[in-house]
C-alpha positions in Angstrom: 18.0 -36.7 5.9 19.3 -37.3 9.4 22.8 -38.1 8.7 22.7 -34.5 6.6 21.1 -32.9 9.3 24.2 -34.5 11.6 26.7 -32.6 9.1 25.1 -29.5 9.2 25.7 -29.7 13.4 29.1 -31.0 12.8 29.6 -27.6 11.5 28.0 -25.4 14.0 30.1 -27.1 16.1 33.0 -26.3 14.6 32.3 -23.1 13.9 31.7 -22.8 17.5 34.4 -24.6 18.8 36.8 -21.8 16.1 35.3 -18.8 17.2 36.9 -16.6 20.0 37.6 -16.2 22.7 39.0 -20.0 22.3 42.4 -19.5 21.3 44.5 -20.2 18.4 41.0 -21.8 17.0 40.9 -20.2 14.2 41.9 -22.7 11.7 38.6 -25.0 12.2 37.1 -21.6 10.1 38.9 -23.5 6.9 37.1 -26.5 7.2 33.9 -25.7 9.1 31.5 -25.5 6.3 32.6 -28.6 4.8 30.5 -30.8 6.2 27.4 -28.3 5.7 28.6 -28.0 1.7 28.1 -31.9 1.5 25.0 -31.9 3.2 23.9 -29.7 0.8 25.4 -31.9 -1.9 23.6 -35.0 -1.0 20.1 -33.0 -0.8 21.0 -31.8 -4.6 21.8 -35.2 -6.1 19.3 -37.3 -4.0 16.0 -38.3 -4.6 14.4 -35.4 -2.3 11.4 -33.6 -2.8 11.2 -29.9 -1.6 14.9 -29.6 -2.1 15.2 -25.3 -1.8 13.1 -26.1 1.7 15.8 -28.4 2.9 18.5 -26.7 2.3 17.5 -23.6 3.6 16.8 -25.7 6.8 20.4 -27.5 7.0 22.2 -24.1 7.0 19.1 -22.5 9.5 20.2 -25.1 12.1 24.2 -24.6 11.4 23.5 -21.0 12.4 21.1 -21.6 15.1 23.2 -23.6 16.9 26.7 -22.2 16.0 24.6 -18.0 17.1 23.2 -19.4 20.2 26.8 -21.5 21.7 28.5 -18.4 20.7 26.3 -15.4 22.2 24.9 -17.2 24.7 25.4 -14.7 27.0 22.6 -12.7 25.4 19.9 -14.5 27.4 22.0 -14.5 30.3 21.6 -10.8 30.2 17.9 -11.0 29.2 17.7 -13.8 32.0 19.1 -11.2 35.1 15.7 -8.9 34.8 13.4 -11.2 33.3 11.7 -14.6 33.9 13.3 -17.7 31.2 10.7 -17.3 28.9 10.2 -13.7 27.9 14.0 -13.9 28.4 14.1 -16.5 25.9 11.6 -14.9 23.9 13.5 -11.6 23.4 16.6 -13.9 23.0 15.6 -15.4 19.9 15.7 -12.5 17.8 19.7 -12.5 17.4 19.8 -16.3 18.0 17.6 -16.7 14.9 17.7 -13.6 13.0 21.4 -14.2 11.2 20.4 -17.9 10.7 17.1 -16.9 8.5 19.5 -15.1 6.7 22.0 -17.6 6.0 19.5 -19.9 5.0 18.3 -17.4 2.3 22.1 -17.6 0.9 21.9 -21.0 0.9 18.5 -21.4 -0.9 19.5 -19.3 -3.5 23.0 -20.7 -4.0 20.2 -24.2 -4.6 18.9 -22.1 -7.6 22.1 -21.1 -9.4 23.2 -24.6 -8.7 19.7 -25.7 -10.7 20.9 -23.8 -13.9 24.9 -23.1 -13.6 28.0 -24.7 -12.9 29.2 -25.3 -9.6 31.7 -22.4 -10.3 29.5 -20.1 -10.8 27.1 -21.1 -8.0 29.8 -21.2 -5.6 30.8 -17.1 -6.7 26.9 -16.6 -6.0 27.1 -17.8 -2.5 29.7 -15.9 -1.6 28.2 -12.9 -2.2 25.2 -13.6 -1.3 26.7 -14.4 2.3 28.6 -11.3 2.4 25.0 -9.4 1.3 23.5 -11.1 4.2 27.0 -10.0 6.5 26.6 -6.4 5.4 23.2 -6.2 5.5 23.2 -7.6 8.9 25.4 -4.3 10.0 23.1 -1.6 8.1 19.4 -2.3 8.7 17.2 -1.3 11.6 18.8 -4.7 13.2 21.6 -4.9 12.9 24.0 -7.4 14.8 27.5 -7.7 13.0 28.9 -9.4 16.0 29.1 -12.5 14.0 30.6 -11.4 11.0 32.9 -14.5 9.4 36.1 -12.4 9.7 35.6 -11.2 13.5 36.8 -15.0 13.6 40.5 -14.4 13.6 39.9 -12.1 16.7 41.8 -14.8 18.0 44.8 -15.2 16.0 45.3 -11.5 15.4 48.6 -12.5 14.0 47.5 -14.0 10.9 45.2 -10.9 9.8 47.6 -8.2 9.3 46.2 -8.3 6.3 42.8 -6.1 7.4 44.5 -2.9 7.5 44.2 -3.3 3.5 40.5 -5.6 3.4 39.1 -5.4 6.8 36.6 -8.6 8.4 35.2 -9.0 5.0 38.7 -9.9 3.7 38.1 -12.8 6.5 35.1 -13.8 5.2 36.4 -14.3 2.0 39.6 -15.8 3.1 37.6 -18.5 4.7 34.9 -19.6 2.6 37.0 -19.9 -0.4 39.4 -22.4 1.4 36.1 -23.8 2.5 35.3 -24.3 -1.1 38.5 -25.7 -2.1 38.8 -28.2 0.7 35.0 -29.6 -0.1 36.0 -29.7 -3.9 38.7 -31.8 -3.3 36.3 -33.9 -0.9 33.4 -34.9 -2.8 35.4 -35.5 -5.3 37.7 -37.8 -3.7 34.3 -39.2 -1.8 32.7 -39.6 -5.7 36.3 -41.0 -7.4 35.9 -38.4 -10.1 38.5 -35.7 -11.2 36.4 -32.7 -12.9 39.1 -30.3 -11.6 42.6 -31.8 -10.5 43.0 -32.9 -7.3 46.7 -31.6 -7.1 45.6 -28.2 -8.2 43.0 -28.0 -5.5 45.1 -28.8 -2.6 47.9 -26.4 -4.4 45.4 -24.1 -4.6 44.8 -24.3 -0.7 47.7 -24.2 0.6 48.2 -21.1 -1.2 45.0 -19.5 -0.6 45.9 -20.2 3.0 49.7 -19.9 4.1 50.9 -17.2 1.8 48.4 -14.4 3.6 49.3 -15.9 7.0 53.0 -16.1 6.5 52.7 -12.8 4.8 50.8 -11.0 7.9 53.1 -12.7 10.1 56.5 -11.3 8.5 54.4 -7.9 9.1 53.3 -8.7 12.6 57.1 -9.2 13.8 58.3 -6.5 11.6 55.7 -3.7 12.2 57.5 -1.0 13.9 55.5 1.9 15.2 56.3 5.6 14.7 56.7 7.2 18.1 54.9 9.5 19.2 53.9 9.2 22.6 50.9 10.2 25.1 50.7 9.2 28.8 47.1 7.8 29.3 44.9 6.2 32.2 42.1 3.7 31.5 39.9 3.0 34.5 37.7 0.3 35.6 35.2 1.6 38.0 33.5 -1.9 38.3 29.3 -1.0 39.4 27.3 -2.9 39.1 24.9 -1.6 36.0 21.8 -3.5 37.8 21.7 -1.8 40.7 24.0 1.5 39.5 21.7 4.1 41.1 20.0 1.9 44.3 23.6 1.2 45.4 25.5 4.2 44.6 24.9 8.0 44.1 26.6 9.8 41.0 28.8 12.1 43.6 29.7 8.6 45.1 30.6 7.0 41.7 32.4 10.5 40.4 34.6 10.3 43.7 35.3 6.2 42.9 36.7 7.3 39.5 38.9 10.4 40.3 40.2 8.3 43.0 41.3 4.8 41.2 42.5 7.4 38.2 44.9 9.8 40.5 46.5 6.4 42.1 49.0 5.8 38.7 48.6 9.0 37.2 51.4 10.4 36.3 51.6 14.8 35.8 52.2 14.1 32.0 49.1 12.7 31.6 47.4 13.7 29.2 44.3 11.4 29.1 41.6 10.4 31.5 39.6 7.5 30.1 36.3 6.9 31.7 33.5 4.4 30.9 29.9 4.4 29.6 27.3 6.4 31.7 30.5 7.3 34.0 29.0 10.6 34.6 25.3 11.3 35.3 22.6 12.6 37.5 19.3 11.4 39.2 17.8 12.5 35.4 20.7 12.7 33.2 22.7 15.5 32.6 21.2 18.8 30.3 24.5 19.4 27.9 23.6 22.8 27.7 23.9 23.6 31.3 26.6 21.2 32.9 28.8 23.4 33.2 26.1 24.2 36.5 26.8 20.9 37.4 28.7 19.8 40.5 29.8 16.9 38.6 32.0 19.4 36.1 33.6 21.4 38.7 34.6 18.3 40.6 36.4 16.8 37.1 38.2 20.6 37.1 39.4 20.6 40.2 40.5 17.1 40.0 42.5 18.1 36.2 44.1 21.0 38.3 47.7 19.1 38.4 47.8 17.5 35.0 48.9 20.7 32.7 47.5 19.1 29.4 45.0 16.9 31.0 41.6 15.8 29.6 38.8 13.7 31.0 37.3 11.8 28.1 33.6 9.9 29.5 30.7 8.0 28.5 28.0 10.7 30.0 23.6 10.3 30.5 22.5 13.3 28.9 19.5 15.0 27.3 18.5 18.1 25.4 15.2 20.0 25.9 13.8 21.5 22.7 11.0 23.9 22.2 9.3 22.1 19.4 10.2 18.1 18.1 13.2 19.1 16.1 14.8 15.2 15.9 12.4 12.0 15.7 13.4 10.5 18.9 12.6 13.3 20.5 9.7 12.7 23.6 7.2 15.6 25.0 7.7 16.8 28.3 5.2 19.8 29.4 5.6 22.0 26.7 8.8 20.9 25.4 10.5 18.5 24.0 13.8 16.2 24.9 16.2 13.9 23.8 18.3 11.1 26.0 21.8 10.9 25.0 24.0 7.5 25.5 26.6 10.0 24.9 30.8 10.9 25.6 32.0 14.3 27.0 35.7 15.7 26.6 35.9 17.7 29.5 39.5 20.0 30.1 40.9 22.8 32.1 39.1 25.4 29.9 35.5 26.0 29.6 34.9 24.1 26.2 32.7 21.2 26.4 32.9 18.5 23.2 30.1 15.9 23.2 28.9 13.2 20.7 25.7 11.0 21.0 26.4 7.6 20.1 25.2 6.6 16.6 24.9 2.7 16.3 22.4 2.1 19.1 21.8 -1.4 20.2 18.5 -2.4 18.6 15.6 -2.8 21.4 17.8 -1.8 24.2 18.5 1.7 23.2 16.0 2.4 20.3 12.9 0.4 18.9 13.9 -1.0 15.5 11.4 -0.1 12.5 9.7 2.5 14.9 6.0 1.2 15.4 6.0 -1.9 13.8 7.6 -3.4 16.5 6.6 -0.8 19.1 4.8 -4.0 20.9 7.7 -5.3 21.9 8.7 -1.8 24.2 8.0 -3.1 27.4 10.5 -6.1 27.3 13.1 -4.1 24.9 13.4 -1.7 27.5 14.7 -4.5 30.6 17.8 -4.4 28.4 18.9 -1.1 29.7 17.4 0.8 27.5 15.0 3.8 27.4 11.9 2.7 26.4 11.5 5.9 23.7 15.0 5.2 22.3 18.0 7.6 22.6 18.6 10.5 20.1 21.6 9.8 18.2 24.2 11.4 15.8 24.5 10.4 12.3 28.1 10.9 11.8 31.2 10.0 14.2 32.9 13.5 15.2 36.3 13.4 16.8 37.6 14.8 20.2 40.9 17.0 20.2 42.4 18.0 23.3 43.7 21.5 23.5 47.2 20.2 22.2 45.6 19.1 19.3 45.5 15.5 20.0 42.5 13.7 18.0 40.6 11.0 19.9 37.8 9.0 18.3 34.9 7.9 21.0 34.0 4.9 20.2 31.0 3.9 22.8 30.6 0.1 23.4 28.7 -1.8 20.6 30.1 0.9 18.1 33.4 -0.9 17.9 32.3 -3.9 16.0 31.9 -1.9 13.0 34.4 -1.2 11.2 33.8 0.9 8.5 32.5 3.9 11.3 35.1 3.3 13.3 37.8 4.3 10.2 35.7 7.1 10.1 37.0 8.7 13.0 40.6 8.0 11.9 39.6 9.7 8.6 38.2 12.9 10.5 41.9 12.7 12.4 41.8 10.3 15.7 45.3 9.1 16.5 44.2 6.6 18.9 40.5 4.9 19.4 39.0 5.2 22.9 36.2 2.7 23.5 34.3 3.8 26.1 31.6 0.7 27.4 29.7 -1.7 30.0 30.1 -4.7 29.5 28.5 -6.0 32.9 24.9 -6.6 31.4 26.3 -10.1 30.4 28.0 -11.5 33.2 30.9 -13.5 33.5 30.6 -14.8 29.9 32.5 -14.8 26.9 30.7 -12.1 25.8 33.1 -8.9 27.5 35.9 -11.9 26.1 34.5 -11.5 22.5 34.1 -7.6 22.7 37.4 -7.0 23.9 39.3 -9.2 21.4 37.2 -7.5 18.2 38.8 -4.9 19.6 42.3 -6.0 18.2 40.8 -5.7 14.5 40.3 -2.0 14.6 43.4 -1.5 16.0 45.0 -3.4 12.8 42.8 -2.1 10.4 43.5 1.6 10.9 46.9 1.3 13.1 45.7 3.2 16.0 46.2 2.2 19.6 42.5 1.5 21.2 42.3 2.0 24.8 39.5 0.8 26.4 37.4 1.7 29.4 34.4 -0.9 30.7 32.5 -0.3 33.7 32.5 -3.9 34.3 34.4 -6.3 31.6 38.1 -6.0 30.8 39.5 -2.5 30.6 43.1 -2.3 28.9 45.4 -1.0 26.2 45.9 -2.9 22.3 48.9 -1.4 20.2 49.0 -1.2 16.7 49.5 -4.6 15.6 46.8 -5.4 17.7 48.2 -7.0 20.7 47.1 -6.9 24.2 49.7 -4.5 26.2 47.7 -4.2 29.4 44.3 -5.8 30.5 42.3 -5.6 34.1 40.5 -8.6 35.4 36.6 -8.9 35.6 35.1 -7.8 38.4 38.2 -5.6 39.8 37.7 -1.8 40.0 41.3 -0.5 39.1 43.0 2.3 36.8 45.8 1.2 34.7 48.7 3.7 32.8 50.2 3.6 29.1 52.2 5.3 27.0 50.9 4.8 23.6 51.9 6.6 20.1 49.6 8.8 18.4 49.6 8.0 15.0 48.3 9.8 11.8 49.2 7.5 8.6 46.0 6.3 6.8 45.9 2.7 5.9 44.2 1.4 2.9 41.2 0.0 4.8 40.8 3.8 6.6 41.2 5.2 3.1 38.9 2.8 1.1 37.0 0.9 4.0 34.9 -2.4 2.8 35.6 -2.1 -0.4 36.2 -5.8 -1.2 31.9 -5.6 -0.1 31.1 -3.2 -3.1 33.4 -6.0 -5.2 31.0 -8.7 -4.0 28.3 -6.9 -4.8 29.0 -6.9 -8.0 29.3 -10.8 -8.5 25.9 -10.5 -6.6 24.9 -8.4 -9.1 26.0 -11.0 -11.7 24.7 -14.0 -9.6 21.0 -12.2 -9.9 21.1 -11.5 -13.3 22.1 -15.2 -13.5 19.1 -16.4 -11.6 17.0 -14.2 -13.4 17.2 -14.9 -17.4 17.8 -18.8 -16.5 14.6 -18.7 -15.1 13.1 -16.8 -17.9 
């Protein structure tokens, strides 16, 4: 077993060395399961005992390994409030989590494989690993920062593609060629020829160049519709560790309006601020901030931009008189919610908020409510509260009062992309993602959150301008490159005319639907499993 265990980290590694922010990487995705796929291969025809047990352990190390090089910086965030081991401790959840997953694909591709031909297991364990990818984006934990198809981040240039599939069109892209290229392999490695060898590697260079070639004829044809709209982005840079010992929320108010009026421009129409730009000593009651200091600075600051609006990530709450929501927490005799929320503030007196929906499990809500309500006191280091924030369960759309549609997309929120096309739906003509990426450090982890990014702006067209506290603040265009980008660790306010747009692609229209298509083959794959067995 040790030279199959050796495969199964030659793939991590690959799949590591392929995923961003590594440039132009991308390829090693074709190949990287290969060596896994014949691991797996040798445990099936060799004289093993335990065989499902082994094989769900070869693809639980691949993922181990290739999760923990490639979010490292998870502990790194864990480790800046917490000693190494309950930092390690709370670290192991995503490190591990994806992996147990995987491994359950792979043990149950073993079965099909027990009773079907290699054909039809290899449909089974494709779906099963796009199950495990959707899954992993819907339950009470969900993590879809590894999602196959965020691998092209990258190589934006070669996915033009998603506006019509999305990431899941990557995943399938990727472990279809992996297929192929192990096929052709094994059976090379075996000297047998049960399918021909020319039609695999046909096959491959199909399944490979002609989407590539075709997204990059799009990429260098795609000509946007104008329609422009002057907009600022800025980068206050504070540090989220020591956000209210070092600096007051007047003081950090004053730090924005001043880094945004320095390249303003008096058709601007657009003030993009980050996460938890604007708050107070405890948050910020919606209903009442109008009272606030806060809003009457933003006014008079909007005073000499005609169509100006200030669009910001906000620390807010609502007081109830009875538990109306299920987050909601006594206080005397009331009742409140905390809001990880964005405000549109404008020269009138209208006030548009929305609480952010996809909370980051353990830092901003307890996943599976008590079962894991144990685990509160380290969950809440992560810069959480340690009751969880209210949310909303729908994405609901700014519009200025020219009638421009912005989506607020706050900070973990933009790896999905299904909700995010369900702004553009609801009419957003450009995505602002509003975030902190400072709890990580100088890590690839702002890297990686920028450049998934770039997918959202090709799957629905839209420009995305983006607005970190601490991480890289900039502007992506439609086809998804990178127009404009600060440096981490610099406070500054950078300017952009982008064009509205409000075409639909396929993916906004239809949004994973190649996932219900798998599911389907799942579906088929069970049934399989099930009256073999029988």
């Amino acid at each position: 077993m040790k030279n199959n265990y050796l495969l199964a980290g030659l793939s991590a590694v690959l799949l590591w060395l392929a995923w961003p922010p590594i440039p132009y990487s991308s390829f090693l995705l074709f190949i990287a399961f290969v060596p896994l796929l014949v691991a797996v291969e040798n445990v099936i025809r060799g004289d093993y005992k335990k065989k499902g047990r082994k094989i769900f352990g070869l693809a639980f190390l691949t993922g181990v390994i290739w999760n923990t090089a490639s979010i490292y910086w998870v502990f790194n965030a864990m480790n800046a409030v917490l000693d190494v081991f309950p930092s390690l401790m709370v670290s192991l959840i995503p490190f591990t989590l994806a992996p147990l997953l995987m491994g359950l694909a792979f043990r149950l591709y073993y079965q099909m494989r027990k009773w079907n031909n290699i054909f039809l297991s290899f449909m089974g364990l494709v779906s099963f690993w796009m199950a495990y990818e959707y899954l992993h984006q819907t339950w009470e934990l969900a993590f879809p920062w590894m999602t196959l198809g965020n691998g092209f981040a990258n190589f934006h240039q070669i996915v033009q593609w998603y506006s019509i599939t999305g990431v899941y069109g990557g995943t399938l892209w990727i472990w279809t060629a992996n297929i192929l290229v192990f096929l052709w392999y094994w059976q090379r490695k075996e000297k047998v020829e049960i399918y021909s060898q020319k039609i695999l590697l046909g096959s491959l260079a199909g399944w490979i160049l002609i989407p590539a070639i075709g997204s990059l004829i799009v990429y260098s044809t795609y000509e946007e519709h104008i329609n422009p709209s002057e907009i600022v982005t800025v980068q206050p840079n504070i540090d989220p560790y020591g956000k209210f010992g070092s600096i007051t929320p007047e003081e950090q108010l004053k730090t924005l309006t001043d880094l945004s009026q320095k390249v303003a421009k008096l058709n601007t129409e657009f003030f993009i601020w980050p996460e938890t730009a604007i708050s107070g000593s405890n948050g910020i009651n919606e209903e009442e901030f109008r009272e606030y200091d806060q809003y009457h600075k933003i006014l008079e600051f909007l005073e000499p931009y005609h169509n100006g609006n200030v669009l910001s990530g906000i620390e807010s709450y609502q007081i109830y008189e009875d538990q109306k929501t299920l987050t909601a927490r006594p206080y005397g005799n009331v009742f409140y919610d905390s809001f990880n929320a964005a405000v549109l503030v404008d020269g009138s007196s209208k006030l548009q908020f929305y609480h952010k929906s996809k909370l980051v499990p353990g830092a901003e809500k307890t996943p599976f409510g008590k079962s894991l309500a144990f685990m509160t006191p380290l969950f809440k280091h992560f810069g959480g509260t340690t009751g969880g924030y209210g949310s909303q369960e729908e994405p609901s759309v700014f519009y200025s009062a020219s009638g421009i549609g912005a989506a607020p997309v706050i900070c973990y929120e933009s790896i999905w992309g299904n909700y995010v096309a369900d702004y553009i739906k609801k009419g957003a003509q450009f995505i602002a993602v509003i975030t902190n990426d400072g709890w990580w450090g100088d890590t690839s982890g702002k890297d990686q959150h920028l450049q998934y990014a770039k997918l959202r702006a090709i799957e629905n067209r839209r420009w995305v301008v983006r607005s970190a506290n601490t991480g890289i603040s900039g502007f992506i265009n439609q086809r998804g490159d990178i127009v404009q980008k600060s440096s981490w660790w610099v406070p500054t306010a950078l300017s952009q005319e982008i064009n509205l747009n409000e075409d639909l692609t396929f993916y906004t229209k239809y949004s994973d639907l190649i996932v219900y298509l798998s599911f389907v083959t799942g579906l088929i794959s069970i049934g399989l499993l099930i009256v073999r067995k029988k």
